[in-house]
N, C-alpha and C positions, 0 to 999 in steps of 0.2 A: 504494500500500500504506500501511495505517496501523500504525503502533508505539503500542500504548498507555504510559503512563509517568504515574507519578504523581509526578514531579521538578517538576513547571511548578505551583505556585498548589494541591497535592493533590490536584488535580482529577479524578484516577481513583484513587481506593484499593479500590477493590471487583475483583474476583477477574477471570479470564477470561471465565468466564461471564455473569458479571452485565454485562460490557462491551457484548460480542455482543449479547444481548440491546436494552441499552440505543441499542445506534445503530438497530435496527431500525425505531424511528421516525424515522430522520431517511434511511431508504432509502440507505443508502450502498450505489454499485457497486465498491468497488473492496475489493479481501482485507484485514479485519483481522487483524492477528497477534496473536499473546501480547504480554503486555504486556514490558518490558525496563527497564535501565537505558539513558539517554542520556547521564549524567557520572557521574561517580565511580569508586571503584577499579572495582564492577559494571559498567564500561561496553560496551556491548554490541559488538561487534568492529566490526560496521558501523555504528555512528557513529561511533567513534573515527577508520574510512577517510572517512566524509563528513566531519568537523571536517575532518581532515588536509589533506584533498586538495578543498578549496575555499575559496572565501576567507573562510570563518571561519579557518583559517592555523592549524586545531588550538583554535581559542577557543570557550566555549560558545554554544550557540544560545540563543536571548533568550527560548524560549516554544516552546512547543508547537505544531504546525501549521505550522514552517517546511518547506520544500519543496525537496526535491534531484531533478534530472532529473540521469539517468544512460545514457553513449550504450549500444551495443550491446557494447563493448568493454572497459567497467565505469569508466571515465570521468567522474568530476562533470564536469557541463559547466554546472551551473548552481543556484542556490542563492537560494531568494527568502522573503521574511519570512512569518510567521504572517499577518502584516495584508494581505499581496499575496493576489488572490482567484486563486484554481486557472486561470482562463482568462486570465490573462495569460501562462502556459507553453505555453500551446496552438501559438503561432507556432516555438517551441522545439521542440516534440515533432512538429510538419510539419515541420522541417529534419530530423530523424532518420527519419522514415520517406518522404520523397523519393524 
């Protein structure tokens, strides 16, 4: 799932729509959502549980595009950087559905 946010570099100020829109050329499969806060007083309930409860230890995320794998039981089990590419989680995500 992707959270839009224009907290990282601006880099999304435009609406919901125009989001949606704009990923369509880059074919993403997976849901985007409304856009949120990720810091601040606005911060959106679920980031506030992803800071918490992984080792960011409650501290901000560096950039946009970092990456929480969550077990079946609502569990961070894992937390990787914007710069980490989506298929390094893949081994992560075959231990959960085993």
């Amino acid at each position: 799932m992707a959270f839009p946010c224009n907290q990282f570099g601006s880099q999304e100020p435009s609406d919901n729509d125009w989001i949606v829109d704009f990923v369509k050329k880059y074919k993403v499969d997976f849901p985007m959502m409304s856009k949120i806060h990720v810091m601040s007083k606005r911060q959106e309930p679920l980031y506030k549980y992803l800071r918490d409860n992984s080792e960011l230890n409650g501290g901000d995320m560096q950039w946009n595009f970092e990456k929480f794998l969550i077990n079946p039981d609502g569990e961070v089990i894992g937390h990787w950087e914007a710069s980490d590419e989506p298929n390094v989680i893949k081994p992560e995500i075959e231990k959960l559905i085993a």
